[in-house]
N, C-alpha and C positions, 0 to 999 in steps of 0.2 A: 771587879772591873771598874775601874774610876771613869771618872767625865760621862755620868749620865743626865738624863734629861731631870733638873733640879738635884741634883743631886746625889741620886740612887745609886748605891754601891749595887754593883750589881755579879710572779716573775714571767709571768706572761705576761707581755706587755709589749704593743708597738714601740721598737727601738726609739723613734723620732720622741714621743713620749716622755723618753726617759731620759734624762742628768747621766754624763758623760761616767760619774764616780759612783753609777748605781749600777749593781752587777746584773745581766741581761741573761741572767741562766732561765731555761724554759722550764717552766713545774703548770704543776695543776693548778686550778683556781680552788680549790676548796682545800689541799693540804698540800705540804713539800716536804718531802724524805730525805735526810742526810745521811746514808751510813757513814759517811767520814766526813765532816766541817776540815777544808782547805785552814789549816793553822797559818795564821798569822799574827805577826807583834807579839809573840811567846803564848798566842791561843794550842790549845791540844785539840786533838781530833776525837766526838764526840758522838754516839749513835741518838738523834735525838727525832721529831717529827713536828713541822709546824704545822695546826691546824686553826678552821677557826674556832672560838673560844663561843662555848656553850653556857648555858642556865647553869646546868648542873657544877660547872667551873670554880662558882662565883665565891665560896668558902675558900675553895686551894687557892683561889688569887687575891683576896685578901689577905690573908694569911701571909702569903710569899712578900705583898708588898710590905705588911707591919716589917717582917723579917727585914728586907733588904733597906727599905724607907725609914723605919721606925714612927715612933708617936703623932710628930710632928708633921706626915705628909700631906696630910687636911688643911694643912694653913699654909701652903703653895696657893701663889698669885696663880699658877695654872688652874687651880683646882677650882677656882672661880669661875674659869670657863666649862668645868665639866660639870660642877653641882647641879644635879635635879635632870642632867642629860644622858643619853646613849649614846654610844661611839656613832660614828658615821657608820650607816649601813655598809656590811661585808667589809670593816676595817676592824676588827678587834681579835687577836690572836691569839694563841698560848702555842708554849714548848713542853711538851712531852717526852720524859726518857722511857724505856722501852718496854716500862712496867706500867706507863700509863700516867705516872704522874708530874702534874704541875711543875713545870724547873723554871719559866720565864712568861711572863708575860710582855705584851705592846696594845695598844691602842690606839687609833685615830681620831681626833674629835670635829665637827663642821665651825667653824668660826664665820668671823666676816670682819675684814678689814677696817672698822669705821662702823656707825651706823648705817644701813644700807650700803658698804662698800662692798667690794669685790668679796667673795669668795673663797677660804682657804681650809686648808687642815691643821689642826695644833696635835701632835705626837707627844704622848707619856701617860700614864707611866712608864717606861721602861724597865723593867728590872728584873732580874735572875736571880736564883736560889744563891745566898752569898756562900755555901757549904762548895759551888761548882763554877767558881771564878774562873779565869780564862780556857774556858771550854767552847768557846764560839760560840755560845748559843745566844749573846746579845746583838752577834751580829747577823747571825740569820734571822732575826727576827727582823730587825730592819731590813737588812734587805729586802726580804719576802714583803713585810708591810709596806713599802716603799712603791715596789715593781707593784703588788695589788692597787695603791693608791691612782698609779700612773692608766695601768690598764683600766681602770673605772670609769679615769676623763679628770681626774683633778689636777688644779693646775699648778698647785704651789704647797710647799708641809713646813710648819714654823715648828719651832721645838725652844725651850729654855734647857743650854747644856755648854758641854766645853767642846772651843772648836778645836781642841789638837787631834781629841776621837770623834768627832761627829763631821771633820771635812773630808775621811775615808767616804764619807757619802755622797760628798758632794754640798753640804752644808755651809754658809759663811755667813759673817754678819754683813755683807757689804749691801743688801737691798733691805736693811730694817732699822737703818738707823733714824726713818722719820715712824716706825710703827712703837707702837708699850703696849705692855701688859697692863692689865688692870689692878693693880697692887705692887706690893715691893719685890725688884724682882734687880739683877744686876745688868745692863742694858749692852754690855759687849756678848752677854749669853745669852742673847735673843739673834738665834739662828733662824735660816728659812734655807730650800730647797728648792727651785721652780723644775718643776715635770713638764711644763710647759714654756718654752723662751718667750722672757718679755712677761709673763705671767707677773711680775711685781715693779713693774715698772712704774713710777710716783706713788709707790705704796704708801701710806700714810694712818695715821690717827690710832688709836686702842683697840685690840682687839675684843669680840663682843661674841657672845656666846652664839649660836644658830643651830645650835643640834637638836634632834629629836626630844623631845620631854620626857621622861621617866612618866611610869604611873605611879599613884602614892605608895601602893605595896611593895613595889621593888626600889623605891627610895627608899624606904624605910631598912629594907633589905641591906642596902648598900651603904647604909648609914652606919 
């Protein structure tokens, strides 16, 4: 699956909430069953389960991103905002095929606009086992991550990616052309989303890290 977030080859929620190009299907907040993924754009239909993404995870998602990301996905201008943090509480997911294991990961991360600016979520890695390319499971995962983000109360989700697949979400660069990344990053592939209208309106200046801290043991872990 091309045009992911940096690069990677790869739903409950008040209607008003949620971005017109975000799908408003009703699931659980803790997992969502697909026994067939609606194909679309030449995706096949997939028996897979999103849930949210555990300790014990942490190996099979490393792993799946080396596979899809390779060496280099450390040295992502995103990854500046995620170094030394945890996702946003009840925003980090995995895909499960029907044996249980790892096919796709998402995650959410809490930024801020600016130095003490507004409030937002940065989305990535993204990425799926590249052995199960268009089997819909990149886009169930956004979806699902998306509708969770919306039902939470956040009000905006930036991503670095390409807008010909990421505007099926609803995604554009039109409210980020005064925001950057913190590093080298290409400045048309700084998408955002508002879950909430108006939510980026004179948005401005670098985004800046605001998530949870890691403790030193599970840094070490994740290192």
């Amino acid at each position: 699956m091309a045009g992911r977030p940096e690069g990677v080859v790869s739903r409950e929620a008040p209607a008003s909430l949620v971005h017109d190009a975000v799908s408003r299907q009703v699931v659980p907040t803790s997992s969502v069953a697909f026994g067939d993924i609606s194909p679309s754009r030449g995706e096949s239909a997939r028996a897979i389960v999103v849930v949210a993404e555990t300790a014990a995870d942490i190996a099979s998602r490393e792993a799946l991103l080396d596979r899809a990301m390779g060496p280099m996905r450390r040295k992502k201008s995103s990854e500046k905002l995620r170094r030394g943090r945890r996702p946003s509480e009840g925003l980090a997911f995995v895909a499960r095929d029907a044996a249980g294991a790892v096919i796709g990961t998402v995650r959410l991360w809490d930024v801020r606009l600016g130095e003490g600016g507004p409030a937002a979520l940065l989305l990535g890695p993204l990425a799926v086992d590249p052995a199960l390319k268009n089997a819909g499971i990149g886009s169930a995962l956004m979806r699902h991550a998306l509708s969770e983000a919306a039902r939470l109360g956040h009000a905006a989700v930036l991503l670095v990616g390409d807008a010909p697949y990421y505007g099926r979400f609803g995604f554009s660069a039109e409210k980020t052309g005064a925001l950057a990344m913190p590093g080298p990053y290409e400045r048309h592939r700084l998408l955002a989303l508002e879950l909430i209208d108006g939510a980026l309106d004179g948005a401005r200046r670098t985004l800046r890290a605001a998530g949870r801290k890691l403790k030193a043991q599970r840094l070490s872990l994740a290192a």
